[in-house]
C-alpha positions, 0 to 999 in steps of 0.5 A, a space after each residue: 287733281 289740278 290740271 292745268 291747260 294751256 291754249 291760245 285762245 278759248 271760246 268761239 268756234 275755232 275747232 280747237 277751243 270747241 274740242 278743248 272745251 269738251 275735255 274741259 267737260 269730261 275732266 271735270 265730271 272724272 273729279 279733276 279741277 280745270 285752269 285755263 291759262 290763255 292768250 284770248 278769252 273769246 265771246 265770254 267774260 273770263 272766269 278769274 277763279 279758274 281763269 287766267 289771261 296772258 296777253 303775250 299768248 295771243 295769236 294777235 298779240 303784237 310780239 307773236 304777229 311781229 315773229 310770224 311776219 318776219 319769220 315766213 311772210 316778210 323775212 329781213 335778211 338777218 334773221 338774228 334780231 327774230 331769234 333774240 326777239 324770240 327768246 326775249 318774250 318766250 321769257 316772259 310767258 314762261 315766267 308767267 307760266 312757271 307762276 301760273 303752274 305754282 299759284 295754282 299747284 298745277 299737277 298735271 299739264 295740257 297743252 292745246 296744239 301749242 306745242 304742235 303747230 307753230 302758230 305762236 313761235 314764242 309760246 310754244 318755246 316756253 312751254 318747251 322750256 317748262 315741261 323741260 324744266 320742272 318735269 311735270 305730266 304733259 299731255 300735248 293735244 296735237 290738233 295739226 303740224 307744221 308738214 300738214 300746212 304745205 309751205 305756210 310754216 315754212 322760213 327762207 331762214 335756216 336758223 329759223 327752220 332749225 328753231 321749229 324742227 327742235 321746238 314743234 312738236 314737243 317731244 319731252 321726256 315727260 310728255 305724251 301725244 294725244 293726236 286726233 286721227 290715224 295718219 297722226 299717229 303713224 307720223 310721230 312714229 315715223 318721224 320722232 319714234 313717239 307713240 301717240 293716242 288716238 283721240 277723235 273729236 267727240 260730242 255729247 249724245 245725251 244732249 238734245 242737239 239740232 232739234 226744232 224750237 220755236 226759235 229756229 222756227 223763224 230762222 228762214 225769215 231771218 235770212 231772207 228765204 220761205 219756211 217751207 224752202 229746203 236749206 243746205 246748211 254748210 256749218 264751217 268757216 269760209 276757208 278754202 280747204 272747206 270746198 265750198 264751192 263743191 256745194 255751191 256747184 251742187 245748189 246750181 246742178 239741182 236745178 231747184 229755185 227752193 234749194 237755199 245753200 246756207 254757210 254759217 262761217 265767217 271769212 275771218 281766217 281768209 287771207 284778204 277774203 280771197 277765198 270769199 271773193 272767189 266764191 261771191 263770183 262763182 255765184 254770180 256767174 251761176 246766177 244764184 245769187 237769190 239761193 246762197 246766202 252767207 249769214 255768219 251774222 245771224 249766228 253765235 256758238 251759243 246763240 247769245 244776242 248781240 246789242 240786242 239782235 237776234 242771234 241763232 246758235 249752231 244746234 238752230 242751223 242744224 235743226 233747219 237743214 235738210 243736209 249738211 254739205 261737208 265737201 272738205 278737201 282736208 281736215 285733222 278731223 271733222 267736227 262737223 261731220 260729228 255735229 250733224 251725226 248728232 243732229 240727225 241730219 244727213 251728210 253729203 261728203 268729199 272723201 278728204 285725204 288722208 282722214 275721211 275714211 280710216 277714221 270715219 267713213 271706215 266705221 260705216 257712217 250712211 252718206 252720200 260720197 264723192 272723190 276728188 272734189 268732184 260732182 258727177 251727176 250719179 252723185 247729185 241724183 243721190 243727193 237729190 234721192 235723200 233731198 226729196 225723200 225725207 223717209 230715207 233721210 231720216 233712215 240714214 241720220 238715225 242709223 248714223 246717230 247710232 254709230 257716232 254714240 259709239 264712236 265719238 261720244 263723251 264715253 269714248 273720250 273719258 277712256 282715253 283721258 284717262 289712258 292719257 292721264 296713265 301715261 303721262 304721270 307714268 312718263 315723269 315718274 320714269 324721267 324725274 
C-alpha cells in the first residue's frame, strides 16, 4: 500500500529521523511504497519521487518559532492574536497535506512525534484536523509528550494550555500509538484509556556496524591523540540530560593520562551552549584539557565529506572505542545503547528513570551500572576491569550482541508494524 509519513525533519542524527528512517527500511522491504512529507530535508538532497517539502512544517520556520516564543518562552499578555496565528498556518499545512495525501493516493498515514510533542503547534493542529477529517489509517509513532519535558511545554496562557490538552497527543478515533517504551504505554492508558504498542528502537544485526577499516584507522590523528591511546567515545549530542559530565568525572578518577573521552555531538540543541560552557569549565578545573575532546566536526551520520575534508561516520566512532559511556539521566529510549550492542562494545550506564531497566537492563544486557549519577569507586574499579581487560570486554559485548539480535532487531520491528498496520485500518474500518 501508499504510506504516507509525516515528520518534521528527516536526515541528521536527530533520534527521531534516525528511527524513522528504520521503519522506512522495514516497510519497504513488507512491499509498502513510502512518501515522506517534511519540514526539513537534512545533510541530503530530497528525492522529488517520493519526496516532498513543506517549509511551514519546520521547526525553524518562521511561523513555528514565532508560536513557541509567544506560546512559552516570550508570551504577550493577550494571547488571542497566537490563537489566530495558529489557526491561520495550521490551514495552510492541512491544505498542503490534504493535497500531499490525494496526489499520492496516501492510504495509510505515520506521523513522526508530530502529534505527541508540541514542538511545532500549528502541524500537529493539522494533522489533527486531517486524520479527523478524512478518516484515514493513522499510525501516531509517539517518540516523547509534553509532561515528560517538565515545564518546557507548558504556557502562563490558559487558552494555550487548553489547545495543547486537546490537540497533543492525537487521539483520534482512526488512529492508533505506537510508543517507544513501557511507562509510555502505561501513561495513555492512564491519562486517555488509549491502548499503545510498545515499539523500541531497533538496528539492523545483518549489517557490519562499528567494525575497523582502514579509514578509522587514522582516526585517532585526526583528533589529535596516539593510535595505541584508549578512547571512551560518549556518541550523543551535547545536551544536559545525556550526563556527560558523569563520563567527564570517570576519565579524571581513572588516573590515566592514555584515557581520551570523545564526544561525537554537537551542542546545536543547547540553549545558548550552557550545558557546553559547563562542561568546558569542568574540564579545566580537572585538568583534562589534553584528554576530552569535542570533535562533532570530525563526524557525519553517514560519514560523507565536507568541501572535501575527511568526515567519519558513527560506525567509525564505534569501531575505535574501548567503551561507550551512556550516563543519560533520561531517555524515551536509547538509541545508542542499541548502537554499541551492535557494535560490540561494551557499555558503561546510568540507570535512567523510568526506562532503563523495564525496557533494557531488564532482558539481561552485561553492563557496567551506576545510579543516580553517581560515581562510586566500586564502580570505576569495574569499569577499569573491562577498560584493561580486553578478554572480558569482548565476553561482555558479544553476549550483549546476542540479546540485542533478540530484542531489537529489524525482525522484532517488522512484527510489530505489521500489528500496527492491523490495527489501524481495523480502527477506521470501526469508525468511517
Amino acid at each position: 500500500m501508499n504510506i504516507g509519513i509525516i515528520i518534521g525533519r528527516i536526515g541528521g542524527v536527530d533520534g527521531v529521523a534516525l528511527e524513522t528512517e528504520k521503519w522506512m527500511e522495514v516497510l519497504k522491504s513488507m512491499g509498502h511504497t513510502i512518501f515522506t512529507l517534511s519540514g526539513q530535508f537534512q545533510e541530503r538532497p530530497m528525492d522529488p519521487s517520493t519526496e516532498t517539502l513543506v517549509p511551514e512544517m519546520s521547526f525553524f520556520s518562521p511561523e513555528s518559532f514565532w508560536s513557541q516564543k509567544k506560546a512559552f518562552f516570550y508570551p504577550e499578555t493577550d494571547p488571542q492574536e497566537l490563537i489566530e496565528h495558529l489557526n491561520l498556518y495550521s490551514r495552510v499545512i492541512y491544505k498542503k497535506i490534504l493535497n500531499w495525501i490525494n496526489e499520492r493516493k496516501i492510504e495509510l498515514l505515520i506521523s513522526e512525534n508530530a502529534s505527541a510533542l508540541p514542538s511545532h503547534l500549528e502541524m500537529g493542529l493539522a494533522i489533527n484536523k486531517v486524520v479527523h477529517k478524512t478518516g484515514i489509517p493513522t499510525i501516531t509513532h509517539d517518540h516523547d509528550f509534553a509532561w515528560e519535558r517538565g515545564d518546557r511545554y507548558v504556557s502562563p496562557h490558559k487558552d494555550i494550555n487548553e489547545f495543547v490538552d486537546e490537540v497533543f497527543p492525537l487521539r483520534a478515533p482512526n488512529s492508533v500509538h505506537a510508543v517507544i517504551n513501557t511507562h509510555a504505554c502505561h501513561t495513555l492508558k492512564e491519562r486517555y484509556g488509549r491502548d499503545a504498542v510498545n515499539v523500541p528502537n531497533v538496528m539492523d544485526f545483518n549489517k557490519p556496524f562499528g567494525v575497523k577499516n582502514r579509514k578509522n584507522e587514522v582516526l585517532p590523528d585526526h583528533l589529535g591523540f596516539k593510535r595505541d591511546d584508549l578512547f571512551l567515545f560518549q556518541i550523543t549530542r551535547v545536551v544536559r540530560r545525556k550526563g556527560i559530565e558523569t563520563a567527564i568525572q570517570l576519565v579524571h578518577a581513572l588516573h590515566d593520562k592514555k584515557i581520551k573521552l570523545i564526544i561525537t555531538g554537537n551542542y546545536a540543541d543547547d540553549a545558548g551552549s550552557a550545558y557546553y560552557n559547563e562542561l568546558v569549565n569542568q574540564i579545566h578545573e580537572l585538568k583534562l584539557g589534553e584528554q576530552v575532546s569535542f570533535a562533532h566536526h570530525l563526524f557525519h551520520s553517514k560519514g560523507l565529506s565536507n568541501n572535501g575534508e575527511v568526515r567519519f561516520s558513527l560506525s567509525d566512532a564505534y569501531a575505535r572505542a574501548i567503551a561507550c559511556t551512556y550516563f543519560s539521566t533520561y531517555e524515551g529510549f536509547g538509541n545508542a545503547f542499541v548502537e554499541a550492542v551492535l557494535a560490540r562494545r561494551p557499555i558503561f550506564v546510568n540507570n535512567y528513570e523510568p526506562v532503563y531497566m523495564p525496557d533494557i537492563g531488564s532482558k539481561g544486557f552485561k553492563t557496567v551500572m551506576i545510579d543516580n549519577s553517581e560515581l562510586p569507586e566500586s564502580a570505576v574499579k569495574q569499569m577499569a576491569e573491562v577498560i584493561y581487560n580486553p578478554t572480558l570486554a569482548s565476553e561482555m559485548a558479544d553476549y550483549n550482541f546476542e540479546l540485542g539480535k533478540k530484542y531489537f532487531s529489524y525482525d522484532t520491528l517488522r512484527e510489530k508494524l505489521e500489528l500496527l498496520i492491523h490495527k489501524a485500518k481495523d480502527a477506521a474500518s470501526a469508525n468511517p
